[in-house]
C-alpha positions in Angstrom: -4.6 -17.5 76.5 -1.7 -14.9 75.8 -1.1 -16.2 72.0 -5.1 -16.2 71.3 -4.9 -12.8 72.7 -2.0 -11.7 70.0 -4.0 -13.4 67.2 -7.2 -11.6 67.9 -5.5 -8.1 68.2 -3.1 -9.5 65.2 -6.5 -10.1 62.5 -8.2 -6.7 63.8 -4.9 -5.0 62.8 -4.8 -6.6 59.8 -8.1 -6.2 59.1 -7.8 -2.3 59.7 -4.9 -1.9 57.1 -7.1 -3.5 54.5 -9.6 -1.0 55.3 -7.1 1.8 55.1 -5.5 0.9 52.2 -9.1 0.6 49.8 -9.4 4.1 50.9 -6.4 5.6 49.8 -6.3 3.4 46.9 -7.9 5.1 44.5 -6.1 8.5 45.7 -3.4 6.9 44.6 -4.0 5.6 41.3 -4.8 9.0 40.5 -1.6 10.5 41.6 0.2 7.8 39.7 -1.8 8.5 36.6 -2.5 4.9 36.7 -5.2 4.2 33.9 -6.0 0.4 33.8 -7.4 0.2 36.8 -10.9 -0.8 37.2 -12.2 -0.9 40.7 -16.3 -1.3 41.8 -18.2 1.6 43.2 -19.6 1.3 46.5 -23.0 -1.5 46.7 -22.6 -1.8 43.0 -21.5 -4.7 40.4 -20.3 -2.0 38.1 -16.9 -1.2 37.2 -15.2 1.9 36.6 -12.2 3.0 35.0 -9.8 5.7 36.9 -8.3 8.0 34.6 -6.0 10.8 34.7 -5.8 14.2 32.8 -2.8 13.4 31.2 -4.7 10.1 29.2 -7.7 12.0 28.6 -5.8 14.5 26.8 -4.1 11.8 24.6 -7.5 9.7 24.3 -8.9 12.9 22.7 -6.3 13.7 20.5 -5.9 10.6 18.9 -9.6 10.6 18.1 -9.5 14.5 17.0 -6.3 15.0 15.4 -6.8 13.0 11.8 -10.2 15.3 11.4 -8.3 18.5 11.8 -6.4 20.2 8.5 -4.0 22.7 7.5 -5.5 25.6 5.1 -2.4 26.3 3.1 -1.9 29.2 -0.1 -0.5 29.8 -3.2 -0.5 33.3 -5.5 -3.9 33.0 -7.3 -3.6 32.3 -10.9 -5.6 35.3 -11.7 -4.1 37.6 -9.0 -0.8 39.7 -11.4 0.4 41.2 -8.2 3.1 40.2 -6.4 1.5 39.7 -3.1 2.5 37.6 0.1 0.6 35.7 2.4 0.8 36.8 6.1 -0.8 34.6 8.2 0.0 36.8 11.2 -1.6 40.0 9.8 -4.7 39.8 10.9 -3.7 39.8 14.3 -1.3 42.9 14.2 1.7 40.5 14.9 5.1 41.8 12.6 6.4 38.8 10.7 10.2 39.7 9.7 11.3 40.1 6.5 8.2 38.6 5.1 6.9 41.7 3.4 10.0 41.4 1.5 10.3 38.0 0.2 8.3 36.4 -2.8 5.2 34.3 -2.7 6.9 30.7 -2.7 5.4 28.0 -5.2 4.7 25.5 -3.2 1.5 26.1 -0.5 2.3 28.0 2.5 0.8 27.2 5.2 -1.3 30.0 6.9 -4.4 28.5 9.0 -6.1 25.5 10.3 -9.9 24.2 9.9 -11.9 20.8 10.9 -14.1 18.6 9.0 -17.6 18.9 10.2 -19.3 16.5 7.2 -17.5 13.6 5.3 -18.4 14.6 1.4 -15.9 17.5 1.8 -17.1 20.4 4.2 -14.2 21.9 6.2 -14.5 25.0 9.0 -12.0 27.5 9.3 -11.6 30.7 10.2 -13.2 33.9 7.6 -9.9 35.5 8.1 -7.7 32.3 6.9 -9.4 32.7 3.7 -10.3 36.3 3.1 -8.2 37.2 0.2 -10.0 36.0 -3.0 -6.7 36.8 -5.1 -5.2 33.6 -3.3 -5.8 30.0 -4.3 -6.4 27.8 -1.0 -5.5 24.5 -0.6 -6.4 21.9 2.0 -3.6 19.4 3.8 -5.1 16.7 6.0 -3.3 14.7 8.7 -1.9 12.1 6.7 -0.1 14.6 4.3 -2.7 14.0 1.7 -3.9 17.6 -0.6 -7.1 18.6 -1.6 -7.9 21.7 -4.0 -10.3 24.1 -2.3 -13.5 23.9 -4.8 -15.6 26.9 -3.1 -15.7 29.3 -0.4 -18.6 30.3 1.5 -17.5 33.0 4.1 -19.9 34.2 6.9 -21.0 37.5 6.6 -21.6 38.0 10.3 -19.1 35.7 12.1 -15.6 35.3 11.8 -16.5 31.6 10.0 -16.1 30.2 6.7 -17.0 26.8 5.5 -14.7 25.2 2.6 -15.6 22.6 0.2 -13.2 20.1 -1.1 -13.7 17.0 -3.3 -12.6 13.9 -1.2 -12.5 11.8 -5.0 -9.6 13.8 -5.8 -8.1 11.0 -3.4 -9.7 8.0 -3.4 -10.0 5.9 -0.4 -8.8 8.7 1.8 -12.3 8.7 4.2 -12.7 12.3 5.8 -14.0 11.5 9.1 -16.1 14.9 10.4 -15.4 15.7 14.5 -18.6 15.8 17.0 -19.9 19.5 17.7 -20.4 19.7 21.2 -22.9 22.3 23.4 -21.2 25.6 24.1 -24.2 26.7 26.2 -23.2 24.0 29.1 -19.5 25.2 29.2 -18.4 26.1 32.3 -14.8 28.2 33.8 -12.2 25.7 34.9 -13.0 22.8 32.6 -10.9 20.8 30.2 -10.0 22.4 27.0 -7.6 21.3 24.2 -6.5 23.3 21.2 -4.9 21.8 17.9 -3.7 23.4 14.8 -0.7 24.4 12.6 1.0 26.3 15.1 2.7 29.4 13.2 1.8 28.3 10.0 4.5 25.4 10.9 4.1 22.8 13.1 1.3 20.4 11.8 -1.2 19.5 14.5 0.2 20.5 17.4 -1.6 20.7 20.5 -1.9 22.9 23.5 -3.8 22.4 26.4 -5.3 24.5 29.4 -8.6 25.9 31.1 -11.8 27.5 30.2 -10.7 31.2 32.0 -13.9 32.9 31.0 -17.2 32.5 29.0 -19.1 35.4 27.0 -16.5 37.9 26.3 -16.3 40.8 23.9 -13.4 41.0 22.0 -11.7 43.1 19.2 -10.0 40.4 16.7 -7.5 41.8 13.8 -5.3 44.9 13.1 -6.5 48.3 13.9 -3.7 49.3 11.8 -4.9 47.5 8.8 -8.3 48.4 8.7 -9.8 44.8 8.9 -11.2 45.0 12.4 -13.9 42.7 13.7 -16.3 43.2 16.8 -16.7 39.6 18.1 -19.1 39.0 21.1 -19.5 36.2 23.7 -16.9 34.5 22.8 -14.7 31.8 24.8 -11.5 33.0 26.9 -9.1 30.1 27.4 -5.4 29.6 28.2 -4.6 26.8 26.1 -2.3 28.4 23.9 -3.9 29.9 20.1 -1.9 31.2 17.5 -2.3 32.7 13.8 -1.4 29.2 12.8 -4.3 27.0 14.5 -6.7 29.8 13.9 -9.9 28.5 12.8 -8.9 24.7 14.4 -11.0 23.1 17.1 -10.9 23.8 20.6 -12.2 20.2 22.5 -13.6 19.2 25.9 -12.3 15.9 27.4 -15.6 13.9 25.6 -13.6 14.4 21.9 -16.6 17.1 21.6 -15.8 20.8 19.4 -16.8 23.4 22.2 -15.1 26.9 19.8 -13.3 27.9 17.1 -9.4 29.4 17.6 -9.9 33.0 16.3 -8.0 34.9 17.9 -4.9 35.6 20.6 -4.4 38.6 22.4 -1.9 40.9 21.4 -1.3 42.8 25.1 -1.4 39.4 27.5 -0.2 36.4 27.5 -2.0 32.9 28.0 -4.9 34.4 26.5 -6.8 33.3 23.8 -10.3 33.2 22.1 -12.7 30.9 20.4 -15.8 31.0 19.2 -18.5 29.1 20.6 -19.5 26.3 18.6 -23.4 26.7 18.9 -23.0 30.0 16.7 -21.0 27.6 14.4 -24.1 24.8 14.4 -26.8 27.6 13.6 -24.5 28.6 10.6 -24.2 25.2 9.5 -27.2 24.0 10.2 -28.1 27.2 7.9 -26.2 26.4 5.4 -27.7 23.1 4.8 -30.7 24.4 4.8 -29.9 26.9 2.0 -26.4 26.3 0.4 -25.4 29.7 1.5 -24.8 31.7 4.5 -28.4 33.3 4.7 -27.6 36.0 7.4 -30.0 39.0 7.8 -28.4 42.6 7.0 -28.6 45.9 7.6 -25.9 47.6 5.6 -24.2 50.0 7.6 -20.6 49.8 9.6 -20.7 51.6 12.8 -18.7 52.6 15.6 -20.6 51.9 19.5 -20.5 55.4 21.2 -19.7 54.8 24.9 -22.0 56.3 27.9 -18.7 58.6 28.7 -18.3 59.6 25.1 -21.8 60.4 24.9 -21.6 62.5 27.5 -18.2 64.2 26.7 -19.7 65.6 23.4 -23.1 66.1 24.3 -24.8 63.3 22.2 -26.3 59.8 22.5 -25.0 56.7 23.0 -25.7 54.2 20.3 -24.1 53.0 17.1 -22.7 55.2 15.1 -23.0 55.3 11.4 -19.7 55.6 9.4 -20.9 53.5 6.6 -24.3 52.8 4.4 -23.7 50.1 1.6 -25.6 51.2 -1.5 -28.9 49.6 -2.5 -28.9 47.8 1.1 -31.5 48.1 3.9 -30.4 51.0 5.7 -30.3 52.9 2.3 -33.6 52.2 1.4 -34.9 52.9 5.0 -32.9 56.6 4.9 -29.9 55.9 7.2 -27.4 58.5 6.8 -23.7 58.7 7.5 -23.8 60.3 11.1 -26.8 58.9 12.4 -26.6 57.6 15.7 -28.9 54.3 16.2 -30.0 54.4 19.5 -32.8 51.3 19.7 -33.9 48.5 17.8 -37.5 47.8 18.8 -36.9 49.6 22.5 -34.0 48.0 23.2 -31.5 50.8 24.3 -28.0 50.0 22.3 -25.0 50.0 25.1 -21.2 49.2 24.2 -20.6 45.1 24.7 -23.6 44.4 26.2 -26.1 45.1 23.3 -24.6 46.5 20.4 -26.0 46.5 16.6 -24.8 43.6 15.6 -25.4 41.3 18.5 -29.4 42.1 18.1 -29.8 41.8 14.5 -28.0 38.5 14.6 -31.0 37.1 16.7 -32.9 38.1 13.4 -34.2 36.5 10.1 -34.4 37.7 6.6 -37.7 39.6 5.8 -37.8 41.0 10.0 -39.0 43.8 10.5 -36.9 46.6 12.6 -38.2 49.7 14.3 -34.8 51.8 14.6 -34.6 54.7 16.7 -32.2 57.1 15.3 -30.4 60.8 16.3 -29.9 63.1 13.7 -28.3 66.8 13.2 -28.9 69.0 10.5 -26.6 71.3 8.9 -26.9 73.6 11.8 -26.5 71.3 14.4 -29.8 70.7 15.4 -30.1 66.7 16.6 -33.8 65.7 16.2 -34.9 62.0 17.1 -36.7 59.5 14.1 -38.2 56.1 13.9 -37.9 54.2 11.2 -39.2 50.5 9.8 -36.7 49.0 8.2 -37.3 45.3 6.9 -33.8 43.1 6.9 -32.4 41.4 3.6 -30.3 39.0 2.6 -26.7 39.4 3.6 -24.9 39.6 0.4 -21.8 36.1 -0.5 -18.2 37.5 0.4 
């Protein structure tokens, strides 16, 4: 009686343990980074593999990495200057001694971009390829070179999509990455960065977080002049450089999510991308029309702040420091010194609705009512109204 006793209490024990043990299995697995494993979920026949960040960082890289390039630079043949390419400049970032050597022969690496469409259409950066004095020149994964055929730079974004001939290398298939939905990111997902890291280190990756969603940031050298205002853009601590500028940044479904633009200057583990839904409407734009068919106003303007306003007694809005010749705003009779203050009774405020951010929810032929401020030569600020109708954005 005793022994059948000890077996009984012996096979619930046992019993128990097995119970236990399911339970922490798959805890487990996970801690081990165990991916093999395929276990069945609760009342169902189906099977599911565990996985752990580490391989879905490699699993997307190995997918991603033969579809990203290096955008590399030589003088231009019909530049006589002796100019030199700093791939850091835009950002504000002092590169020793470089000012003082010569532009070397071979291609210097100065940027990165992604193939988005297999007959030869590459996205980088506008910055990467801004000087038109250079000749650009595109270095895929497997080492192989591609002359850059033609440049079409977005007037609006900080975008530009290259062209390249894939039968200057036969056989060599350009396999374009998946564009992904920016819209459903959210802060603390997977992202992934790759790119030439300093205009060196061929597809190197970085990983990290998505730290914050639809920020307004300041990209390039207030030093230098070349500026750019760049709106709801992605923050994320994977770490972006000048070198993988204008590479992908990926979620953990091998999915483009932003474009590296930009890193910050005053923090660190802090870095910017460009959502890639802004990147699909210019595409999808671009096939549409071969070109970049933005709508434009004309002017350049500096965003008054509510305390500024105040300070000097006048309103906040955009103000005008520039009117392009022959351009909308010229023929609508914007001024230098006019301060926009609404576009069709929107009120213009500093990163939350600026200029730019409304008219690039326009099309070509739109028509704006612009609510302006204007002082005469003795001071005396009267407001207007003006119809202005929005043209074509002119090819950079």
């Amino acid at each position: 009686m005793r022994r059948l006793i000890f077996l009984v209490i012996l096979l619930i024990a046992l019993l128990a343990g097995i119970l236990a043990f399911s339970q922490v299995w798959p805890e487990l697995n996970k801690y081990l980074g165990t991916t093999n494993t395929q276990q069945f979920l609760p009342g169902s026949t189906e099977k599911v593999k565990v996985v752990s960040e580490e391989s879905v960082v490699i699993s997307v890289v190995k997918s991603a990495a033969p579809s990203v390039v290096t955008i590399a630079a030589t003088q231009g043949l019909s530049s006589s200057s002796n100019q030199n390419i700093d791939p850091f400049s835009f950002f504000g970032i002092p590169v020793p001694n470089q000012s003082q050597q010569s532009l070397p022969k071979e291609p210097q690496n100065i940027g990165s971009g992604f193939i988005v469409k297999s007959d030869g259409f590459i996205v980088t950066n506008k910055h990467v390829v801004s000087d038109s004095t250079l000749k650009y020149v595109v270095v895929t994964n497997n080492g192989k070179k591609y002359n850059i055929s033609k440049i079409y730079r977005d007037p609006l974004n900080d975008i530009a999509i290259v062209k390249i001939n894939p039968d200057d290398n036969a056989g060599n298939i350009l396999k374009p990455l998946i564009l992904g939905d920016s819209d459903k990111l959210q802060v603390g997902q997977l992202a992934i960065a790759i790119g030439t890291a300093l205009g060196e280190f061929n597809n190197t990756v970085t990983t990290g977080v998505i730290s914050g969603l639809g920020r307004g940031i300041t990209a390039g050298s207030v030093y230098e002049g070349n500026t750019e205002q760049l709106s709801d853009v992605i923050q994320t601590d994977a770490a972006i450089n000048p070198g993988n500028s204008g590479g992908p940044l990926l979620n953990s479904n091998d999915e483009v999510i932003g474009v590296n633009t930009a890193v910050s200057e005053s923090g660190q583990n802090i870095g910017f991308a460009l959502p890639i839904n802004k990147i699909k409407d210019s595409i999808n734009n671009f096939n549409q029309t071969g070109q970049f068919n933005r709508p434009y106003l004309g002017v350049a303007y500096a965003m008054i702040t509510k305390e500024a306003a105040l300070r000097n007694e006048l309103p906040e809005g955009a103000y005008i420091q520039t009117v392009v010749s022959g351009s909308a705003a010229d023929k609508g009779g914007l001024k230098v010194g006019d301060i926009i203050t609404q576009v069709d009774g929107q009120k213009l405020v500093v990163k939350t609705r600026e200029l730019s951010t409304i008219i690039s929810t326009k099309k070509v032929g739109d028509s704006l009512e612009i609510t302006f401020y204007r002082e005469d030569e003795n001071g005396k600020g009267t407001t207007s109204t003006k119809k202005i109708i929005l043209e074509t954005a002119p090819q950079q």
